[in-house]
C-alpha positions in Angstrom: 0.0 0.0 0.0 2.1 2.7 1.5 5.6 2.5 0.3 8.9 4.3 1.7 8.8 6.8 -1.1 5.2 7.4 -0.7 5.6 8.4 3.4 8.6 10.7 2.3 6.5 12.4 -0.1 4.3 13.0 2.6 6.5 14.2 5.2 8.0 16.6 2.6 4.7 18.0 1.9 4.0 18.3 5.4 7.1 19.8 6.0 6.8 22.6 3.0 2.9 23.1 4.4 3.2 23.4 7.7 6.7 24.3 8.4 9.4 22.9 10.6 8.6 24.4 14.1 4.5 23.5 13.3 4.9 20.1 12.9 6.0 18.8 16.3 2.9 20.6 17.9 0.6 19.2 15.3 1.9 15.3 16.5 2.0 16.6 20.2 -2.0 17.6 19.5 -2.5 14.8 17.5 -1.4 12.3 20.4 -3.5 14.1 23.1 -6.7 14.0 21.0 -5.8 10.1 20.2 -5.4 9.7 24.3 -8.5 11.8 24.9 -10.4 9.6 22.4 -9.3 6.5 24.0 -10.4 7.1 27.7 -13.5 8.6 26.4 -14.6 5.0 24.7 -13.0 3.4 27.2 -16.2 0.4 28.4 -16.2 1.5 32.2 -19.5 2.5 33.4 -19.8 6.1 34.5 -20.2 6.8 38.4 -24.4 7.4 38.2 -25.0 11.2 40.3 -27.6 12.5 41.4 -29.3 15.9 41.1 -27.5 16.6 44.5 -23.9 15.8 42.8 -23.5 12.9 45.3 -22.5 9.6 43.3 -25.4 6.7 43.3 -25.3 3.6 43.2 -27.5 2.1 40.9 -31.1 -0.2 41.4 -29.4 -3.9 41.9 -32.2 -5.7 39.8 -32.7 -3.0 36.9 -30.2 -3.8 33.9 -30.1 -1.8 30.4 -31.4 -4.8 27.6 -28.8 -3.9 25.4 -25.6 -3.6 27.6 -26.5 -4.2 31.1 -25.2 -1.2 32.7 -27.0 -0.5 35.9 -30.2 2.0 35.7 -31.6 4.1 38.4 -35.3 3.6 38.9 -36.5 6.8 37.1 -34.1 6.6 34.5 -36.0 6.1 30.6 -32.8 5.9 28.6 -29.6 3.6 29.5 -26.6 6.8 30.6 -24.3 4.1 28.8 -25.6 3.1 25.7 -28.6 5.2 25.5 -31.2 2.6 24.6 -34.6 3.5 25.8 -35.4 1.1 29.2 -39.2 0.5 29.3 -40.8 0.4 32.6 -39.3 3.7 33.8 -41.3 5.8 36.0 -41.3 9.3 35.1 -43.2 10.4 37.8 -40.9 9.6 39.9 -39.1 12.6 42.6 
């Protein structure tokens, strides 16, 4: 596919384009975006909080369908995957 003289092509271009001292900072933002990326689709389940800002714990025997991430009792969509969890009680405090 990509050959040597194809990525030195590239480089050069990037090089004439963006300049010597510009290209470091672009692969120093590119990496932090790339980390960022990966710890936000990481598969942990977020801490649940409530309207208080103290952490929950979610309702033992509720379970999203799709994922089964734990769901609070008044929750209608799954905080994880966001599939809508029938049975929830909107009337709920």
């Amino acid at each position: 596919m990509f050959g040597s003289q194809d990525l030195l092509i590239a480089l050069a271009l990037g090089l004439i384009l963006f300049g010597a001292k510009k290209l470091p900072e672009l692969a120093r933002g590119l990496g932090e975006s790339l980390k960022e990326f990966k710890k936000a689709t990481s598969h942990e389940d977020p801490p649940a909080v409530s309207s208080s800002g103290s952490a929950v714990a979610p309702l033992a025997g509720r379970r999203c369908p799709s994922c089964q991430a734990g769901i609070q009792a008044d929750w209608a969509h799954c905080p994880r995957c966001g599939t809508a969890v029938s049975g929830a009680s909107r009337d709920a405090p």
